[in-house]
C-alpha positions in Angstrom: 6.5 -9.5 15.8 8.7 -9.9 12.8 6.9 -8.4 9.4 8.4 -10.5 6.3 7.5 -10.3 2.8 8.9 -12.8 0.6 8.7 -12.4 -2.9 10.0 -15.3 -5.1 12.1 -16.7 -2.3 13.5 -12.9 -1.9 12.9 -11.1 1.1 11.9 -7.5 0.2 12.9 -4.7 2.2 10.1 -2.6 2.8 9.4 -0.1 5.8 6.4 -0.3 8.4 4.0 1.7 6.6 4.8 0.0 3.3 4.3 -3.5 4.6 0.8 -2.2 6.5 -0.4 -0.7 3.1 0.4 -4.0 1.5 -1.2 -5.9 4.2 -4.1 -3.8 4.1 -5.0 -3.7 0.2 -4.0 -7.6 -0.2 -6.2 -8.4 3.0 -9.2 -6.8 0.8 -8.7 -7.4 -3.0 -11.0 -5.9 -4.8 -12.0 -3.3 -2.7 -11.2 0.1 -3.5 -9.5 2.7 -0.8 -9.4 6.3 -0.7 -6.0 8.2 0.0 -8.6 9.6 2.8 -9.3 6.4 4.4 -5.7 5.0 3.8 -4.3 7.9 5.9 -6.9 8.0 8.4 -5.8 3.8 9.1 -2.0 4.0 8.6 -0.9 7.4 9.4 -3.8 8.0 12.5 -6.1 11.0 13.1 -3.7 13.3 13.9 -1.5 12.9 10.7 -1.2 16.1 9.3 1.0 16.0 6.3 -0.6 15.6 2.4 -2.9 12.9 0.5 0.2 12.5 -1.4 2.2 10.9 0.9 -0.3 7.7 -0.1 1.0 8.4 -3.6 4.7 8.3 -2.7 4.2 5.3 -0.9 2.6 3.0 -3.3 5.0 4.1 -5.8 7.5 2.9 -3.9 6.1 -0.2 -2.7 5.2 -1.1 -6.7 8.5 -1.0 -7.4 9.9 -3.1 -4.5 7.7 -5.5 -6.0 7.9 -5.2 -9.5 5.6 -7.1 -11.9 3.4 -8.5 -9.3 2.6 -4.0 -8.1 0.7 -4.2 -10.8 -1.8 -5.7 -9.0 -1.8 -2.5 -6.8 -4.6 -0.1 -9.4 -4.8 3.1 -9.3 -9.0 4.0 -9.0 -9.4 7.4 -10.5 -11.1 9.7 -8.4 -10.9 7.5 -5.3 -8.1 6.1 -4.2 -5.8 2.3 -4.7 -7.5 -1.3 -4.8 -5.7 -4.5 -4.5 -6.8 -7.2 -7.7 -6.1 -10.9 -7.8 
């Protein structure tokens, strides 16, 4: 199965986990996640690296899309929420 994200008319180059974390937060706007949860769904149970990881990856995918990751919020003291 092919995972595409256009942007603009622009395909944007993002890796697996990028495009399920987009997937994810756009598929629930509003909702707020926790670094917690987010690993738990993307990464799997066993995962053992850092919360962080989350952090590194939603900084990146913000800037692969530019204005519009601003719609990617940061929650303080839980986690990242998609808003329309």
């Amino acid at each position: 199965m092919e995972r595409i994200v256009t942007l603009e008319g622009v395909e944007l180059d993002l890796t697996p986990k990028e495009y399920e974390l987009l997937l994810l937060l756009a598929s629930h706007p509003g909702r707020a996640f926790s670094r917690e949860f987010l690993l738990q769904q993307l990464w799997g149970y066993d995962y053992d690296g850092f919360d962080r990881t989350v952090d590194t990856h939603i900084t990146r995918l913000r800037k692969k899309l530019g204005a519009p990751g601003e719609k990617i919020v940061t929650v303080w003291g839980v986690g990242y929420r998609f808003v329309s």
